[in-house]
Every structure is written in C-alpha cells, then in structure tokens.
C-alpha positions in Angstrom: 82.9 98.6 114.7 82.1 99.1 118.2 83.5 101.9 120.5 85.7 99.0 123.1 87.1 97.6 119.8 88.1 101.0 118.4 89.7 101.9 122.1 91.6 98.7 121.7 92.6 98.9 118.1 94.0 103.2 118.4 95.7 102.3 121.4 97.7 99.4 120.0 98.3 101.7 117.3 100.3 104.0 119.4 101.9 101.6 121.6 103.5 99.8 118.6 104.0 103.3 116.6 105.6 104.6 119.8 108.7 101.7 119.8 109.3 101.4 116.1 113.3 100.9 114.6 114.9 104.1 116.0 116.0 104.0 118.8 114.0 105.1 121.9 113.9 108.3 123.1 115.6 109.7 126.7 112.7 108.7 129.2 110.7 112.3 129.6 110.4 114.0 132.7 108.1 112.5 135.0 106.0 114.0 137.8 104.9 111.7 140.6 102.1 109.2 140.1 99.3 109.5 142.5 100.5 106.8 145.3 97.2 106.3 146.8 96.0 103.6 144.6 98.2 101.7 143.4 95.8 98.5 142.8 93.2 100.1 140.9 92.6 99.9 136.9 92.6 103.5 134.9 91.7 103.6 131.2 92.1 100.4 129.3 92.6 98.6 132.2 96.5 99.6 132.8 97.1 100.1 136.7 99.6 102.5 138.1 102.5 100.0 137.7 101.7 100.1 133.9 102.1 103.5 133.9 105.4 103.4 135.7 106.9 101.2 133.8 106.1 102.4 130.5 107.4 105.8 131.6 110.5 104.4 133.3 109.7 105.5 136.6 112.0 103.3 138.6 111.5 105.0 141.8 107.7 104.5 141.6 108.1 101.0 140.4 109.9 100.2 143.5 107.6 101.8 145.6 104.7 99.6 144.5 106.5 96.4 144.2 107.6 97.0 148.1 104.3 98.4 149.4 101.2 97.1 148.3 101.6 95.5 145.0 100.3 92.0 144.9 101.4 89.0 142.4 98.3 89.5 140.2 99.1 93.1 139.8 102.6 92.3 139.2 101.9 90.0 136.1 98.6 92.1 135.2 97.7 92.2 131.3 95.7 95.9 130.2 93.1 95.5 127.7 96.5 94.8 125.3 97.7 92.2 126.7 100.9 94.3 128.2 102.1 93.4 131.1 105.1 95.9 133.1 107.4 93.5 132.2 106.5 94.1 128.7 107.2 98.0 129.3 110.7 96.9 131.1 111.7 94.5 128.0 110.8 96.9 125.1 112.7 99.8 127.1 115.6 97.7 128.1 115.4 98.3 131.3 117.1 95.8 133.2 117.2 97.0 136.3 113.3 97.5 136.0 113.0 94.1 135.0 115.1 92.8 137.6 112.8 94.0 139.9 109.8 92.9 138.7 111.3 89.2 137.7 111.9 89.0 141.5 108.1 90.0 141.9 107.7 86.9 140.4 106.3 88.4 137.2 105.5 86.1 134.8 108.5 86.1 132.1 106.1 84.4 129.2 102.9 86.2 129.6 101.2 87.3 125.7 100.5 90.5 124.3 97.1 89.9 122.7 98.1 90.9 118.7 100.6 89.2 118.1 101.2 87.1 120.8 104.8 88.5 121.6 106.1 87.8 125.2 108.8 89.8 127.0 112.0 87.7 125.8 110.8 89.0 122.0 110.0 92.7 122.7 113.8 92.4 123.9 114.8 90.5 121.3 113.6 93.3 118.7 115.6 96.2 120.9 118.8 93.7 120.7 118.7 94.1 124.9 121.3 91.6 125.8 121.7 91.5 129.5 117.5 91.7 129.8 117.6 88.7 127.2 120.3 86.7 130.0 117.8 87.9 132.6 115.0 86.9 131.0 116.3 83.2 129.8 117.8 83.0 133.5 114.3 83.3 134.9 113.1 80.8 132.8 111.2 82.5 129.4 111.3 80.2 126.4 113.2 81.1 123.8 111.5 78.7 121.6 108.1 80.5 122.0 106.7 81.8 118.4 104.4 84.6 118.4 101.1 84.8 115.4 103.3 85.0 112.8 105.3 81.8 113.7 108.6 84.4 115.0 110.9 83.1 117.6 112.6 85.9 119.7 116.0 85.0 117.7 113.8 85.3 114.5 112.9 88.4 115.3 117.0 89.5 116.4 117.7 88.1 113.0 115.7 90.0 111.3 116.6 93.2 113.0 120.2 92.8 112.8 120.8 91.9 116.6 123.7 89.1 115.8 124.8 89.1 119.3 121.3 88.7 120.4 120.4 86.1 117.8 123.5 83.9 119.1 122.8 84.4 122.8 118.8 82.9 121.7 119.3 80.3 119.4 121.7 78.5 122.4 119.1 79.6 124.7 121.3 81.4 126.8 124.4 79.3 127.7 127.3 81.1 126.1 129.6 78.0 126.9 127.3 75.7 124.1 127.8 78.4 121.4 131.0 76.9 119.9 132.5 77.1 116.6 130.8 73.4 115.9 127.2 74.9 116.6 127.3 76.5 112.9 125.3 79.5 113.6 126.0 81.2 110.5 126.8 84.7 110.8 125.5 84.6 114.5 128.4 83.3 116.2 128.6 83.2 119.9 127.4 85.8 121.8 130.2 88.4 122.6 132.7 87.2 120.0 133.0 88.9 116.6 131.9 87.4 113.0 134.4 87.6 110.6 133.9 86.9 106.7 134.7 83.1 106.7 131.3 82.5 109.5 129.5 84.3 107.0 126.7 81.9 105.3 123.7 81.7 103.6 120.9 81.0 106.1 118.6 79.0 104.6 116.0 78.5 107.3 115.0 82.1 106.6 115.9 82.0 103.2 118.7 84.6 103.5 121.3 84.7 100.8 124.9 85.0 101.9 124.5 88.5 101.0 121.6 89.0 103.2 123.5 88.3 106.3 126.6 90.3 105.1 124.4 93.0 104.5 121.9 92.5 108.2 125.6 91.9 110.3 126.6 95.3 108.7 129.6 93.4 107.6 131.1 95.8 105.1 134.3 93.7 103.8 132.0 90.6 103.4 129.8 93.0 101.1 132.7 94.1 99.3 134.0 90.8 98.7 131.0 89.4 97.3 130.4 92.7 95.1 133.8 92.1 93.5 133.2 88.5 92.8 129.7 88.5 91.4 129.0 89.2 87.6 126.7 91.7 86.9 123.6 89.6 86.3 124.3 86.8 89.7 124.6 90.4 91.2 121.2 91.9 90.1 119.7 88.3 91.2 121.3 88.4 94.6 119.8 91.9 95.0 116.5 91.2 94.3 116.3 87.9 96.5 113.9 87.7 99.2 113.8 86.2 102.4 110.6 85.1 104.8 110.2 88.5 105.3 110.2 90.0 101.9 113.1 91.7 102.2 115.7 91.9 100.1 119.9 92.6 101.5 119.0 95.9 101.1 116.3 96.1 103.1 117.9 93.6 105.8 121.1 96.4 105.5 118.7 99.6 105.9 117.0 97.8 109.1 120.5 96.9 110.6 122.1 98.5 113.8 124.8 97.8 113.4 126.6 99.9 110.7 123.8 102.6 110.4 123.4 102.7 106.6 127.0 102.2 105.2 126.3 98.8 103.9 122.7 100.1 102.4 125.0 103.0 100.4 127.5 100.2 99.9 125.0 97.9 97.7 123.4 101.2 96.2 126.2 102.4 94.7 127.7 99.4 93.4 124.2 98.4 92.1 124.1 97.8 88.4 123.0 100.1 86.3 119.3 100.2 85.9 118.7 98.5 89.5 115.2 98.5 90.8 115.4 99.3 94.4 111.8 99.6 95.3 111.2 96.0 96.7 108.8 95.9 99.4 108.5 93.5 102.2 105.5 91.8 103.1 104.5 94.8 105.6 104.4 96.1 102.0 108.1 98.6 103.6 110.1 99.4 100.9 113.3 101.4 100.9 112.0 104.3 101.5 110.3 103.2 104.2 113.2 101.5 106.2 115.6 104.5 105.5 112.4 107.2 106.8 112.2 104.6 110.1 115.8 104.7 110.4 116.0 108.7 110.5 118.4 108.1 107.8 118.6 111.0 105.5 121.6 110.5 103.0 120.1 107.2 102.3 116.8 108.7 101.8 118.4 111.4 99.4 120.3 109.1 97.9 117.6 106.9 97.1 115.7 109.5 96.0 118.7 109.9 93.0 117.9 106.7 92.0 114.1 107.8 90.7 112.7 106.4 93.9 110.1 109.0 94.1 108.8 109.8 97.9 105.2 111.0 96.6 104.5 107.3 94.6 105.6 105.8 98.1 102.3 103.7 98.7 101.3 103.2 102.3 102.2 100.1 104.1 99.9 97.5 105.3 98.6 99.3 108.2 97.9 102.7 105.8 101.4 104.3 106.9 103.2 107.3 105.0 106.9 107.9 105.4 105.4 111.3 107.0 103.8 109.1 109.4 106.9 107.1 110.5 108.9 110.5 110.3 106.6 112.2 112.3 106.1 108.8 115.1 110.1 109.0 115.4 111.0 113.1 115.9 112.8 112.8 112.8 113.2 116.2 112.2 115.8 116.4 109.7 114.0 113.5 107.2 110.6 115.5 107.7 111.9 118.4 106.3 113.2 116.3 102.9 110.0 114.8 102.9 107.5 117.8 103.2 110.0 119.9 100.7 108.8 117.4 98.3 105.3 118.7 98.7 103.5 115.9 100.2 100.0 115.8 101.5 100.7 116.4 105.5 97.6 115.2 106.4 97.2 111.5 105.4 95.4 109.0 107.5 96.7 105.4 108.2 93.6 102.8 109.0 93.2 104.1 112.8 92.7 107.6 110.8 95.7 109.2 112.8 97.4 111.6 111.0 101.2 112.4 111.6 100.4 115.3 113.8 98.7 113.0 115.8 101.8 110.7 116.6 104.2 113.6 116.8 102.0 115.4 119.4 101.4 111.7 121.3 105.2 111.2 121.2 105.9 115.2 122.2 108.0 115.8 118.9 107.6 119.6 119.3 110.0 120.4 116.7 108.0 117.9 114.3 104.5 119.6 115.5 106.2 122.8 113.8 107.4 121.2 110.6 103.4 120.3 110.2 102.0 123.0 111.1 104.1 125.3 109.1 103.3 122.9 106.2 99.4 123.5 107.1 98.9 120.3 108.4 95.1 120.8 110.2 95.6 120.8 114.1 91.8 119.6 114.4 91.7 116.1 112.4 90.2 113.5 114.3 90.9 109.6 114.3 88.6 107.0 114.9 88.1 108.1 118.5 87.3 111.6 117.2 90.4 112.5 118.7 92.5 115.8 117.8 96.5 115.9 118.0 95.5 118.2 120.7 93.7 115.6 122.9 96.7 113.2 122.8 99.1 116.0 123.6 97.4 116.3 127.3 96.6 112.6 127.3 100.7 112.2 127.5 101.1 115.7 129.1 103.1 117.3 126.1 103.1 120.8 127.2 104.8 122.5 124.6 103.0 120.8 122.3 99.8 121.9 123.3 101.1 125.7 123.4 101.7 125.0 119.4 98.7 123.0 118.5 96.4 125.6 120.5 98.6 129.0 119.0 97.6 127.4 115.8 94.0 126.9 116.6 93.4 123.6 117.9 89.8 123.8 119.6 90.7 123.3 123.7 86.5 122.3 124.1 86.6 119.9 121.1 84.8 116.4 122.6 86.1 112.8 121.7 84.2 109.8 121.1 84.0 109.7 125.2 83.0 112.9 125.8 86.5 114.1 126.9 88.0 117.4 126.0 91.9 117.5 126.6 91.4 119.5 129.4 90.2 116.7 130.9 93.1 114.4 129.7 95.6 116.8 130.8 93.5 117.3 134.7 94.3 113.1 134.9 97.7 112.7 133.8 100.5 112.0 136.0 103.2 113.1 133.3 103.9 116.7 132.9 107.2 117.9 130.3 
C-alpha cells in the first residue's frame, strides 16, 4: 500500500471516527485561521474554508465567503471528497449552511467512500431545519449512497422519525397526511402514537423494530404483554437490512436514550441471546459503548455478555476504541476494570489513545495511560497519539502524553515531528 493511499485511508478513519452516534461535542475553542490565503490547498487538499467549517468557525466562514472565496472553492472536495457543506451538514449547522447554500455550494456533491452527500450526513444527525434547507435548495432526497441508503434510510435507521417523515415526502409537510401510510414516521412535527405503529417491510422491520427505534415505550409494552414466550424470542432475534435486531434498533435510538433497550432486556425470556451483531459485525455491546450508555452496558454485562469476547467490528474496532473516539469517560472506566488489553489496533493500526488524543479527550488520555496504554504506538502513518494531539492542537493532551513519555522528536511516515504539526495549526485549546 502506497503512502497517498494510506494518507487517504487514516484520515477517513478519523473523520468518520470523529462523528460517530453520540452526540457531538461543544465546538472547541478556536484561534484565528491565517487570513492571508484563503484559496490555497493545505494537507490533503482541504483549503482554509475546510478548516473553518469543520471547526465551526462561523466568523471565518463568513469572512471567506465575502472576501475572496470563489464558487470552485465554495463547492471544493479534499482528497475525501468533503466538501464545507459536508462539515456544515454533519455539525448541524444551519446557519453555516445557510451561508454557504447562498454561495451557491453544491447541495449534492459526493464524499468519495461511500458516496454520501450533505442531505445524508444530516440525515444521520436527525438535523431537521438543515434537512428543510437542504431539500429547499434543491438536494435529492432520493439519492442512494454505495450501500444503496437513501437519506431517510439512513434517519430510519438511526431513529430520526421526524427526520425520516420530513425525507420520504421530500420536504412538503402539507403531503405527509394520515393517507401517505408512513408507518411509524408520520408527518414531520406531529407525534406517533401506538395505532401508526407498523411493521416496515421495505426494510424488513418488525412491528417491534419500529416500536423499539421510535423509542416508543407503551407500543413495547403492549406487544411484550401480548406475545407468547416463543413469537417473543422470534421477534427478538429478527433482523432487518441492517442486521439488527429491535434491540439494536432501540440501543441506536435518540430518542428515549436506552429505556426501551432495558425495556426488551428485562422482559427477555429467560435464556435470551442478546449478542446479535449487525452486518458492521456491532453488537450490543457495541451500540450501548457508542451510545456512552453505561447501565445498559452493565446490565448487559449481567446477562453473560462478556466485554473481553467482544470481537472487533468490521473495520477492527474495540468498545475501547469507540469509548475512547467518544470521551466516554464513565464507560471507559467499566471497560478497563474489566482488564482489557488498552492497546488494540483497528485496521488503520490506531489505537484508542490515538483517537482520544485526536478528539482532545483529556480525561480519557488519563484512563489509558494510568491503565499503561503505550503513549508511543504508531499507526499506519507511523504516527504517535502525540503527533495527532498537535495535529488538532490538544494542549493538555500533549502535557499528559509527553509527562508520560511520549518522544516530542519521534518522525512520521512524512518526516514530521508534532512539533511541526503543532507550529502549523490554527486551533489551539
């Protein structure tokens, strides 16, 4: 593997580890970006408005967009296929978007992976006035990405019901009436109550499914009560085109946090298997480690579901590593109590210090390092947790990582120390 296609492949790796299920951080305090070139390409071809926007720097946004930014700029892919609107749509940033929609950015430009555009990065986030936006300026809703995912597919399947409703009528509340049938996502704005509640069979989902993604806890109830202990087990186990099973689609929804995940636990029959995975190869554990969800991870762990046998998912994940991506602090300290290895490697060879020092999780960077996680492994850039730290100019981070004897000189597959990284960064916290 060449060194451009390792770039590529370690930076998508943070991007998407950056923006998984929890929700995203406060934007971090940013320091000016240099405003004397504001056209020209930096690393991996990202220009100044890429940075900006990723960031949620507004102000500098703004001062681009009415200086000297021109329309290629404005609609620019980096070596990714990101555009700034892409940054705007996966932050929710409307006013951001706004902004950069009146640029004339373009609304259904692709990331290069899996071919997402802007409408489905929003989609994901359940962002419903940057969805309106985005359908008003003229994205198509009925655009699938690789994996054959509309952007309603993809708020269907991570429990955005208002979102899913506002897509699948492709953005004209008035259409979404009582006779369109949308299952459990009625229209946009109104609530669902137990009688809308249906099996979706497009995507396979079992009445219980959508109770269970809707976070629609007397719909659970009711379908607990009614089901014999053997349709029950079945209706558990079911799968939709995902893989996952209501549990999973309950874990992953927003909209009641975990009550309807420790709903169908505890009414489980006896001798349940909970450890279903989806097709990312995300099982419980997984989801409820995503979701910085610690009852449900301890009380999964009460049914046998053992946190060291949890296998890696499909791109070489740990729990550690999703615990470690999202600063959850709290399910860290369940998971490294339990004696796991801190050091594992996904495929890009990152290891969770890695993303907690990229994300500036300075409490997290503790939990390893007290846990003897190695403050020198490299990735597939020969790149420490230290190097990433000034790459996104993590401050404290780099106090702990160097304290607990990071090497400051160590050289990356570039020949770049994070001195170096920290000297070009425009973001200091």
């Amino acid at each position: 593997m060449n060194r451009d296609v390792l770039v590529w492949h370690v930076m998508l790796w943070f991007a998407l580890l950056q923006h998984q299920i929890s929700a995203r951080s406060p934007a971090p305090s940013i320091s000016p970006i240099d405003a004397g070139s504001t056209e020209s390409s930096t690393d991996w071809g990202r220009t100044p408005l890429h940075e900006a926007a990723e960031f949620g720097a507004m102000d500098k946004v703004q001062e681009i967009l009415t200086t000297s930014a021109s329309l290629a700029q404005v609609s620019a892919p980096d070596d990714l296929g990101w555009t700034p609107l892409h940054w705007a749509a996966l932050h929710g940033d409307e006013e951001m978007a706004s902004a950069l929609v009146e640029a004339q950015a373009a609304v259904d430009a692709q990331e290069h992976e899996f071919g997402c555009q802007p409408l489905q990065w929003a989609a994901r986030r359940g962002h419903l006035q940057l969805i309106r936006l985005l359908l008003n300026a003229g994205a198509p809703a009925e655009h699938t990405d690789r994996e054959g995912r509309t952007a309603a597919a993809w708020a269907r399947l991570t429990g955005h019901v208002e979102a899913a409703a506002l897509l699948e009528v492709g953005g004209s509340e008035a259409e979404a009436s009582e006779s369109s049938k949308l299952h459990l996502y009625s229209r946009a704005g109104v609530e669902t109550t137990d009688s809308t509640i249906e099996a979706d069979e497009a995507y396979a989902m079992t009445t219980l499914h959508v109770a269970a993604a809707s976070g629609h806890d007397s719909k659970i109830a009711r379908l607990l009560g009614s089901s014999k202990s053997s349709a029950f087990s079945a209706q558990l186990s079911a799968q939709d085109v995902w893989g996952r099973t209501p549990l999973l689609a309950a874990i992953q929804s927003r909209q009641r946090g975990a009550q309807g995940a420790l709903q169908l636990l505890r009414a489980a029959p006896s001798g349940y298997q909970a450890d279903h995975t989806d097709h990312d190869g995300r099982g419980p554990l997984h989801w409820a480690v995503l979701a910085g969800e610690l009852p449900l991870l301890q009380e999964l762990r009460k049914l046998n579901l053992s946190v060291s046998d949890a296998a890696p998912d499909r791109w070489g994940r740990t729990l550690l590593h999703y615990a470690a991506s999202n600063g959850h602090s709290g399910v860290m300290a369940e998971l490294l109590e339990a004696q796991l290895d801190p050091d594992p490697k996904d495929r890009s060879q990152s290891t969770p210090l890695h993303l907690a020092s990229a994300r500036g999780h300075s409490n997290v960077v503790q939990q390893l390092l007290k846990h003897n996680a190695s403050s020198n492994a490299t990735d597939l850039l020969q790149r420490s947790p230290l190097h990433y730290a000034s790459m996104f100019g993590h401050v404290a981070v780099m106090r702990l990582l160097v304290d607990s004897g990071a090497v400051y000189s160590a050289e990356d597959l570039d020949g770049e120390t994070a001195a170096a990284y920290l000297a070009r960064t425009p973001f200091l916290h």
